[in-house]
N, CA, C and O atoms as a GROMACS GRO file, in nm:
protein
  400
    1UNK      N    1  -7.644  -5.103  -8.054
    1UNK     CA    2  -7.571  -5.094  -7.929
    1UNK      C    3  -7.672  -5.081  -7.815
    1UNK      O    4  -7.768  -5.006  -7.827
    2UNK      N    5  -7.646  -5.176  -7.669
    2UNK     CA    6  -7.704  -5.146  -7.586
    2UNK      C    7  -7.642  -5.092  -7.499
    2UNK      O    8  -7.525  -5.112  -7.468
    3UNK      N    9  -7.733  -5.003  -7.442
    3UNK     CA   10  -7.688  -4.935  -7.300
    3UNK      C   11  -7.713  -4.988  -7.169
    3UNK      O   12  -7.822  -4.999  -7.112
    4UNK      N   13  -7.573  -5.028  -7.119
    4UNK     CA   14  -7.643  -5.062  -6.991
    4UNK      C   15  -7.576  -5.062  -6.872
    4UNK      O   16  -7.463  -5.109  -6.887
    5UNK      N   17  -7.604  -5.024  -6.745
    5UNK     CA   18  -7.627  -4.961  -6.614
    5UNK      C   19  -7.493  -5.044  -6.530
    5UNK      O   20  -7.503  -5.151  -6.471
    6UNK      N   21  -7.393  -4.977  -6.542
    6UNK     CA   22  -7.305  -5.022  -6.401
    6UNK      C   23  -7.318  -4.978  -6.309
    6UNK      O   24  -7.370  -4.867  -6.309
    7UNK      N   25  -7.275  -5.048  -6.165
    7UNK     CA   26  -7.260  -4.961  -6.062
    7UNK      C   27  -7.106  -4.961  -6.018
    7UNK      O   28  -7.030  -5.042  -6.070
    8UNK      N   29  -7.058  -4.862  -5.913
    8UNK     CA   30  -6.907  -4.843  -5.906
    8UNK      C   31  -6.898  -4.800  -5.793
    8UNK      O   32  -6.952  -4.690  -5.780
    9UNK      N   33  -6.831  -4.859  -5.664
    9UNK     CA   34  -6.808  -4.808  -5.567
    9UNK      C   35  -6.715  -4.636  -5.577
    9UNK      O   36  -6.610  -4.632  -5.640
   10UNK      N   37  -6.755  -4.539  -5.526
   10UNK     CA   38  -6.707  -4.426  -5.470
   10UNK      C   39  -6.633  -4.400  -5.352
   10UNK      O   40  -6.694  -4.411  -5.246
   11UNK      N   41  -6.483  -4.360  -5.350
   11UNK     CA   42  -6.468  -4.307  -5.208
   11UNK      C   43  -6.510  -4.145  -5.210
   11UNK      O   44  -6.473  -4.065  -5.296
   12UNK      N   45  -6.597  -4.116  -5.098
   12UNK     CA   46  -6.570  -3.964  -5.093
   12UNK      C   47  -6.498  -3.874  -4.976
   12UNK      O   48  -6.547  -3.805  -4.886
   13UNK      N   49  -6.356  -3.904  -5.014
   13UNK     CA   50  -6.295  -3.853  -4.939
   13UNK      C   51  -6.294  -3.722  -4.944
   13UNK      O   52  -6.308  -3.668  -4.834
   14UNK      N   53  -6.281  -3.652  -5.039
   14UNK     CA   54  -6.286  -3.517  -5.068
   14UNK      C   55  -6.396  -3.427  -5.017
   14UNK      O   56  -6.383  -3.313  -4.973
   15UNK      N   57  -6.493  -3.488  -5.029
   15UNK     CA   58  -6.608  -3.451  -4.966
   15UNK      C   59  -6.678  -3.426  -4.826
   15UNK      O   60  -6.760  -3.343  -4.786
   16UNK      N   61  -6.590  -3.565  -4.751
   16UNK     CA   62  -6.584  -3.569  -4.633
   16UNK      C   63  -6.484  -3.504  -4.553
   16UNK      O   64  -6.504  -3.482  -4.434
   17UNK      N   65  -6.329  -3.456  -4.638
   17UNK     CA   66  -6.235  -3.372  -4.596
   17UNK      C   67  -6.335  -3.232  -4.594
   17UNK      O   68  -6.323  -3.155  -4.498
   18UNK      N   69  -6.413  -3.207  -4.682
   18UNK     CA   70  -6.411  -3.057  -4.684
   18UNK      C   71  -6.565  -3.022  -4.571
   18UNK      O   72  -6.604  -2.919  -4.517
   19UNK      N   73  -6.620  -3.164  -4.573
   19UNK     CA   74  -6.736  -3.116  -4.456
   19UNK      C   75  -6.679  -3.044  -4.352
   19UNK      O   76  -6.714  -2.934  -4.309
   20UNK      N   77  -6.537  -3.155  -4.293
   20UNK     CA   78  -6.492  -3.127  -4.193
   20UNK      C   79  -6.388  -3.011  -4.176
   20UNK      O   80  -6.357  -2.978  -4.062
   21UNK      N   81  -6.330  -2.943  -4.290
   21UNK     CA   82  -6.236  -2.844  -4.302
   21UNK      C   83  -6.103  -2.884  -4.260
   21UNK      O   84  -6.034  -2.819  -4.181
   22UNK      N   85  -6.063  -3.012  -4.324
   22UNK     CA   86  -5.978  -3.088  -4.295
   22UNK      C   87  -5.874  -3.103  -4.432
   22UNK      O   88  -5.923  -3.082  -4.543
   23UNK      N   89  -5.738  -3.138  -4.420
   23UNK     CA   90  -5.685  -3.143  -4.580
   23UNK      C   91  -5.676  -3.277  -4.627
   23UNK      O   92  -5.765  -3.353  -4.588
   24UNK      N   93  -5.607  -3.314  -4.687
   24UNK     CA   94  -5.576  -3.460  -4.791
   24UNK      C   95  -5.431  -3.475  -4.700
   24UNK      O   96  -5.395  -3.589  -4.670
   25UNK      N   97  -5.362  -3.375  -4.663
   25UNK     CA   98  -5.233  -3.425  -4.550
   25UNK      C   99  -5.252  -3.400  -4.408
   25UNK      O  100  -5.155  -3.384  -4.335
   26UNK      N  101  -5.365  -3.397  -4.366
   26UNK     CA  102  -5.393  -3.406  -4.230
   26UNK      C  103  -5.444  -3.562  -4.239
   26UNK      O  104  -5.414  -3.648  -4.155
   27UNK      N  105  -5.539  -3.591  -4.376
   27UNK     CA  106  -5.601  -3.710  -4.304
   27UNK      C  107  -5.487  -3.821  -4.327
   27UNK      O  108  -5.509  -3.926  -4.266
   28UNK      N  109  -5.361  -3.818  -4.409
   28UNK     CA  110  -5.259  -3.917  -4.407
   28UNK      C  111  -5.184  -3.864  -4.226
   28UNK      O  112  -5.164  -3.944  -4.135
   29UNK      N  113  -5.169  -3.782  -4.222
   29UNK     CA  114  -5.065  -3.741  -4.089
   29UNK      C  115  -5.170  -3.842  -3.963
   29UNK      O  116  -5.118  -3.933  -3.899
   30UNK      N  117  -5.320  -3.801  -3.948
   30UNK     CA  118  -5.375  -3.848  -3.873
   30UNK      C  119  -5.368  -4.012  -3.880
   30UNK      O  120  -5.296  -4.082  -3.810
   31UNK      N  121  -5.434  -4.044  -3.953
   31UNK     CA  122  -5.439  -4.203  -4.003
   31UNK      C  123  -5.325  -4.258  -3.919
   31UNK      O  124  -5.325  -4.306  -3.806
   32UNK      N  125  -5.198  -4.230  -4.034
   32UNK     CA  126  -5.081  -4.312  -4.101
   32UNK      C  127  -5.083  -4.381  -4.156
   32UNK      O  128  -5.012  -4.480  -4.140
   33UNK      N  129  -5.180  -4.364  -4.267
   33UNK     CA  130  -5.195  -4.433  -4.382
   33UNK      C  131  -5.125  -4.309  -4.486
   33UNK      O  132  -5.124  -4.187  -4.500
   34UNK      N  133  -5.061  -4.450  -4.553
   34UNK     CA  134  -4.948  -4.325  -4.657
   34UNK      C  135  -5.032  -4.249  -4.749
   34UNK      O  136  -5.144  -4.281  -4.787
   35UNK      N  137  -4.979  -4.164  -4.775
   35UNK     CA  138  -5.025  -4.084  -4.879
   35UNK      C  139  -5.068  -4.106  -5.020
   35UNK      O  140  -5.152  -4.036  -5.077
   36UNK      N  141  -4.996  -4.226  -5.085
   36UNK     CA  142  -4.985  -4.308  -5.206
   36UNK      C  143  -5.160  -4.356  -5.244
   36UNK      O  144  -5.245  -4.335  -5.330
   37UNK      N  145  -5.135  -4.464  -5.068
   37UNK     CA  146  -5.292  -4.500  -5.068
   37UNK      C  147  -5.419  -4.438  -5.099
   37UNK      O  148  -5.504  -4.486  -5.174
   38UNK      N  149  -5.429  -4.271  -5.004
   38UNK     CA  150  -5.523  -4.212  -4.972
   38UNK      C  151  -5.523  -4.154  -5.135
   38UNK      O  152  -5.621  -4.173  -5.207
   39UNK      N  153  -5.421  -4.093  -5.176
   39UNK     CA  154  -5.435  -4.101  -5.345
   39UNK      C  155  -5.492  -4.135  -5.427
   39UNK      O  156  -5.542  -4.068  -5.518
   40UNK      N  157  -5.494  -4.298  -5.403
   40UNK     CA  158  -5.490  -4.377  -5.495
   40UNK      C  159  -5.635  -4.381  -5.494
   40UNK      O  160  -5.701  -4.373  -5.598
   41UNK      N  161  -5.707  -4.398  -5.336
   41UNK     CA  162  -5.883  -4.403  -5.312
   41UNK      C  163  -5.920  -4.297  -5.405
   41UNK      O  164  -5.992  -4.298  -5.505
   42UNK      N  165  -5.844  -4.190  -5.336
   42UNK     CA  166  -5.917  -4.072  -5.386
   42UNK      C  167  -5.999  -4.040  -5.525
   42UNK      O  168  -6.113  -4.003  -5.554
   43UNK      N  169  -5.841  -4.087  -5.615
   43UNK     CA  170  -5.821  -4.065  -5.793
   43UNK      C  171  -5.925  -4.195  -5.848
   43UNK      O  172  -5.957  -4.218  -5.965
   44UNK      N  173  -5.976  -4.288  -5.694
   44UNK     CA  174  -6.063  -4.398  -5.798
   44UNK      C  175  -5.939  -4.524  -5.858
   44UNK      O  176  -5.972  -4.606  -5.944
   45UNK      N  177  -5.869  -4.523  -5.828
   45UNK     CA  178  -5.730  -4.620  -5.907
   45UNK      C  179  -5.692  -4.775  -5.781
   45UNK      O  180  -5.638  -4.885  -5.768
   46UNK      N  181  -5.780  -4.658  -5.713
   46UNK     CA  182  -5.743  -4.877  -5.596
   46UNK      C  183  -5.856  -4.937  -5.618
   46UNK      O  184  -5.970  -4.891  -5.614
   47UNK      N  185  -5.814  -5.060  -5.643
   47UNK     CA  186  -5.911  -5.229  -5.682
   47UNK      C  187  -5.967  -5.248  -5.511
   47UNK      O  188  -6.040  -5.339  -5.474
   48UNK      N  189  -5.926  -5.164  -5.441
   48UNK     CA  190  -6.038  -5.253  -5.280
   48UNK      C  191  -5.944  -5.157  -5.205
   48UNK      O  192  -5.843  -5.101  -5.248
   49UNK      N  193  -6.013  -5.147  -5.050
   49UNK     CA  194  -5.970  -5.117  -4.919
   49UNK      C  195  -5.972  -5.165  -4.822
   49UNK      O  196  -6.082  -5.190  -4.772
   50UNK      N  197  -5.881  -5.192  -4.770
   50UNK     CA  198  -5.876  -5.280  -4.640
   50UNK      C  199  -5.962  -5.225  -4.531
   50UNK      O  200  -5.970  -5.105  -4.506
   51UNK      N  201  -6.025  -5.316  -4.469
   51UNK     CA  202  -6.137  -5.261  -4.377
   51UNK      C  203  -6.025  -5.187  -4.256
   51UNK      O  204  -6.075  -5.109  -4.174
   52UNK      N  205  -5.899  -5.211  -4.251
   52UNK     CA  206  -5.863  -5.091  -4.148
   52UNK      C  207  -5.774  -5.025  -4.143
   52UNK      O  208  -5.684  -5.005  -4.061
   53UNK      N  209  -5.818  -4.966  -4.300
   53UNK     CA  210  -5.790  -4.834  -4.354
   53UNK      C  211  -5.918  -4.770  -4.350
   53UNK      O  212  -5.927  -4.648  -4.354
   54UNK      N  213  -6.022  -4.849  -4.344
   54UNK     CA  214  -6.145  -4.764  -4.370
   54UNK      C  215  -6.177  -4.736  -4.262
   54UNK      O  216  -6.258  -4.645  -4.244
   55UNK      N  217  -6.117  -4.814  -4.147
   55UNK     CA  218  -6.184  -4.796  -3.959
   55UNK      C  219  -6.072  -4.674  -3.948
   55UNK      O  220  -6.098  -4.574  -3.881
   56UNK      N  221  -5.997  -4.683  -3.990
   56UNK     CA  222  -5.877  -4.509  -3.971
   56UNK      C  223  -5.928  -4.422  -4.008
   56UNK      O  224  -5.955  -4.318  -3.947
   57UNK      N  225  -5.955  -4.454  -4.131
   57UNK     CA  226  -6.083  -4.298  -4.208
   57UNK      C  227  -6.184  -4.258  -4.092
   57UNK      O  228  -6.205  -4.147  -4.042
   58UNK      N  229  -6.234  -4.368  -4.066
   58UNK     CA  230  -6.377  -4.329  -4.000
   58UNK      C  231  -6.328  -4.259  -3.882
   58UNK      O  232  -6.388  -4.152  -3.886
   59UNK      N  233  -6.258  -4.258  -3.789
   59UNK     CA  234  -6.223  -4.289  -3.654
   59UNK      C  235  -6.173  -4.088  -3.672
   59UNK      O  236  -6.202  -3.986  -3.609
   60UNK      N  237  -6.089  -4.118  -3.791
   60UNK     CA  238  -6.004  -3.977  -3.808
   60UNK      C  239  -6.147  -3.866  -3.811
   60UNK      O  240  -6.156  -3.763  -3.744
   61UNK      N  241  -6.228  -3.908  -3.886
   61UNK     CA  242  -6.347  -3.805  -3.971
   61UNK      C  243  -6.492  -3.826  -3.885
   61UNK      O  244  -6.587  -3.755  -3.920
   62UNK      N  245  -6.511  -3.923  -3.775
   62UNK     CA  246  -6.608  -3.926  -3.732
   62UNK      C  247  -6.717  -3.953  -3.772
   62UNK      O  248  -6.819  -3.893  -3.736
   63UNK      N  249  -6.712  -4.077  -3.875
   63UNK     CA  250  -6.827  -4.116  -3.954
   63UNK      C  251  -6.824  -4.273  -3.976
   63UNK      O  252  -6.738  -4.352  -3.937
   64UNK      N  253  -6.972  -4.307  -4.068
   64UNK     CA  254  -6.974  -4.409  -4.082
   64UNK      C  255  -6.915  -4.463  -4.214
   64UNK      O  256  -6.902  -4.401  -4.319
   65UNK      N  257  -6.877  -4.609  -4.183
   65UNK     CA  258  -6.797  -4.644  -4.340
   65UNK      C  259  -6.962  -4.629  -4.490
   65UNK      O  260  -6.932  -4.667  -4.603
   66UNK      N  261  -7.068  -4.590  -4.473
   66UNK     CA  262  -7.132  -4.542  -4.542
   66UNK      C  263  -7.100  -4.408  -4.586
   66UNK      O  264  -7.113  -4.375  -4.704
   67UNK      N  265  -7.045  -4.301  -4.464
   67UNK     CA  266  -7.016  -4.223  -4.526
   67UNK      C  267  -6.912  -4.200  -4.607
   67UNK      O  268  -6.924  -4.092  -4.665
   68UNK      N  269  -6.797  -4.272  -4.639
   68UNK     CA  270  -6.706  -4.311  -4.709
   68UNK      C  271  -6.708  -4.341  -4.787
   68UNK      O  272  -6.635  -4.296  -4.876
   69UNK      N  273  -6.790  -4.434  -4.803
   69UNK     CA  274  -6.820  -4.513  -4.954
   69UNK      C  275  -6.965  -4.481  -5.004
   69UNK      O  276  -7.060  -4.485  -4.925
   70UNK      N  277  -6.983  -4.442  -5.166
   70UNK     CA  278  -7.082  -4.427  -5.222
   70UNK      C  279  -7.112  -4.519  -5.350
   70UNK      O  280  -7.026  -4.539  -5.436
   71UNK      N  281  -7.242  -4.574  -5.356
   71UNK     CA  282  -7.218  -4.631  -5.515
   71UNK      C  283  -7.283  -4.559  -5.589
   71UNK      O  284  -7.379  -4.500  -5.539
   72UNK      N  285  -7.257  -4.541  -5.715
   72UNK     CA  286  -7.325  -4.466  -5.831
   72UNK      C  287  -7.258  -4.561  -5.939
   72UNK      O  288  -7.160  -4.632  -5.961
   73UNK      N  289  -7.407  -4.502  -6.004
   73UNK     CA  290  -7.415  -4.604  -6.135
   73UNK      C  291  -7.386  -4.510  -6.232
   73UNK      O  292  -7.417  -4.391  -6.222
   74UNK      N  293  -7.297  -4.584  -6.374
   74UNK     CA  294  -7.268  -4.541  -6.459
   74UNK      C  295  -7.296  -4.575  -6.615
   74UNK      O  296  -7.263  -4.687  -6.653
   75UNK      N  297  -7.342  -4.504  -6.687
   75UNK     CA  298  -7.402  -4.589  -6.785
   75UNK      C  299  -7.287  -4.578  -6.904
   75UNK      O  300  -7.229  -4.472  -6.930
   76UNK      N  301  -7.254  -4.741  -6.995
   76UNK     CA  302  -7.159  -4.735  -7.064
   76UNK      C  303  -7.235  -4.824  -7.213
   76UNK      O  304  -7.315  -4.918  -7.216
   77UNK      N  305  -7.182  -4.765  -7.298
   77UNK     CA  306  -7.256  -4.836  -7.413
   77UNK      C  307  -7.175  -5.006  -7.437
   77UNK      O  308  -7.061  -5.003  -7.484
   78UNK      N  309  -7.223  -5.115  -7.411
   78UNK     CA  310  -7.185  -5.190  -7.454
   78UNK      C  311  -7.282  -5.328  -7.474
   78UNK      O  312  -7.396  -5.324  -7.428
   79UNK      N  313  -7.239  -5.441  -7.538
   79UNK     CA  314  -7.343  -5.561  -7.583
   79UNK      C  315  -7.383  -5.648  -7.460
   79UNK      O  316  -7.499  -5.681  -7.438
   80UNK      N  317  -7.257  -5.690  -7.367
   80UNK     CA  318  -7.287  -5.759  -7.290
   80UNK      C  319  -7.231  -5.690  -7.144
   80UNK      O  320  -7.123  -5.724  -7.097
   81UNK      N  321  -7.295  -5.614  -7.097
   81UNK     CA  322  -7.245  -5.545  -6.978
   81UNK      C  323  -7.277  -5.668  -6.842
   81UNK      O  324  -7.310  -5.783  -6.871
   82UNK      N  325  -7.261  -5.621  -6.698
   82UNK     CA  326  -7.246  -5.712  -6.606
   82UNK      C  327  -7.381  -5.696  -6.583
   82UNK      O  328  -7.398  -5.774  -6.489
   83UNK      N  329  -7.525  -5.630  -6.616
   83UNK     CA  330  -7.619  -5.650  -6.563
   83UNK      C  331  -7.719  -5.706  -6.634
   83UNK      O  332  -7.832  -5.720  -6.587
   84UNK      N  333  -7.676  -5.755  -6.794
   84UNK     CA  334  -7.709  -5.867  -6.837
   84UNK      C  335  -7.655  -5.957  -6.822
   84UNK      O  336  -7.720  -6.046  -6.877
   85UNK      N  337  -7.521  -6.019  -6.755
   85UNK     CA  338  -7.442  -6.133  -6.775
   85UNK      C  339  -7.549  -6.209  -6.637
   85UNK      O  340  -7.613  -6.315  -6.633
   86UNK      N  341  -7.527  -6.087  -6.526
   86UNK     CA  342  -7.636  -6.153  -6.420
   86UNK      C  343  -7.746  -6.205  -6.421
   86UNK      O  344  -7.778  -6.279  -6.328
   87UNK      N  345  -7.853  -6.175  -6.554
   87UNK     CA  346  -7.927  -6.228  -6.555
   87UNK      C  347  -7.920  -6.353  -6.599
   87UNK      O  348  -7.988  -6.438  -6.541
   88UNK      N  349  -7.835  -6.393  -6.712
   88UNK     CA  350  -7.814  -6.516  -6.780
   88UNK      C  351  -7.781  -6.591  -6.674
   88UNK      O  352  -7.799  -6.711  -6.691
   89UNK      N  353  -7.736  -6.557  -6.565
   89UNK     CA  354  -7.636  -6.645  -6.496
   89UNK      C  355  -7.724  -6.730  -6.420
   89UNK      O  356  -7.735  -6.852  -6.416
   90UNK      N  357  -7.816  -6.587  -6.330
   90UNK     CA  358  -7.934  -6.644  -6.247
   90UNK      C  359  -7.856  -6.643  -6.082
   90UNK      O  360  -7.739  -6.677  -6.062
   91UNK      N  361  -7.942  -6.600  -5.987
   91UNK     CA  362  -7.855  -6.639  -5.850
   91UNK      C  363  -7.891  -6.777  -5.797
   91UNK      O  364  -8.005  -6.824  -5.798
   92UNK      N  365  -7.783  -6.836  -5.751
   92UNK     CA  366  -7.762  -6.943  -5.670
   92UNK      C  367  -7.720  -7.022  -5.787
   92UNK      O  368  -7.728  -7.143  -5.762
   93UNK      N  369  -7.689  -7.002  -5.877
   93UNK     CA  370  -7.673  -7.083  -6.022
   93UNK      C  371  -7.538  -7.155  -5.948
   93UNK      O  372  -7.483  -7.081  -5.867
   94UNK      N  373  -7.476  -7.296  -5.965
   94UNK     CA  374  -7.339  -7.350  -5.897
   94UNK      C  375  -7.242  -7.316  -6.001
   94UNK      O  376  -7.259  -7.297  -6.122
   95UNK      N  377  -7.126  -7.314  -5.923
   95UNK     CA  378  -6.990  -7.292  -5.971
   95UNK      C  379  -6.968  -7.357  -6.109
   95UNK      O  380  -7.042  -7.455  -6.122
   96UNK      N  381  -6.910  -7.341  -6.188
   96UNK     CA  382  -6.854  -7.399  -6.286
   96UNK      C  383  -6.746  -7.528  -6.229
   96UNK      O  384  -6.675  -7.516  -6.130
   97UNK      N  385  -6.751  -7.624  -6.296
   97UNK     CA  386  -6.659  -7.728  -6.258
   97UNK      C  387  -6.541  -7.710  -6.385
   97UNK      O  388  -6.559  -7.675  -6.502
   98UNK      N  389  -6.401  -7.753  -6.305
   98UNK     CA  390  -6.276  -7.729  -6.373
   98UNK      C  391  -6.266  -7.867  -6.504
   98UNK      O  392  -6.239  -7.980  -6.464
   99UNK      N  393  -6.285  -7.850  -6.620
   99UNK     CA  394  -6.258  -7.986  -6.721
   99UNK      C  395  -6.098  -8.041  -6.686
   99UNK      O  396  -6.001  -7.965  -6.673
  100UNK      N  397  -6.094  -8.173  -6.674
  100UNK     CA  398  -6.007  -8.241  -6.679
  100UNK      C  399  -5.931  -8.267  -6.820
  100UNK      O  400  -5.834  -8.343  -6.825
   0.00000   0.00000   0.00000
């Protein structure tokens, strides 16, 4: 088995709520971004964020969308992880063409 190195976008909302001494229902009340959403960042369970949800964050908390988002890498045991597939692939490598 090989081990090998993902990376994973982070929101740190929690982190940035508590710099500021702020709650998890102030920053939905402030926003108006629902609650579901800010959840969903939070718990790690949303596939992406709309850049203006992230300009609400910022605007609410006084920061940069760096401070919002963190990446950290995670290491997972498997054969073909994404940071060997990249190498096989190579950058600038062209698209795959669709077979007829």
């Amino acid at each position: 088995m090989v081990r090998v190195e993902t990376f994973m976008i982070q929101i740190r909302v929690d982190q940035l709520l508590a710099e500021h001494g702020r709650t998890f229902y102030w920053l939905a009340k402030e926003t108006g971004i629902s609650h579901t959403t800010l959840w969903r960042l939070k718990k790690g369970k949303a596939l992406g964020i709309n850049f203006e949800t992230l300009e609400k964050m910022c605007q609410a908390l006084k920061c940069q969308p760096g401070d919002v988002l963190a990446l950290a890498h995670m290491k997972k045991g498997a054969m073909n992880g994404a940071k060997n597939g990249a190498k096989r692939r190579g950058t600038g490598s062209p698209a795959r063409k669709k077979q007829k």
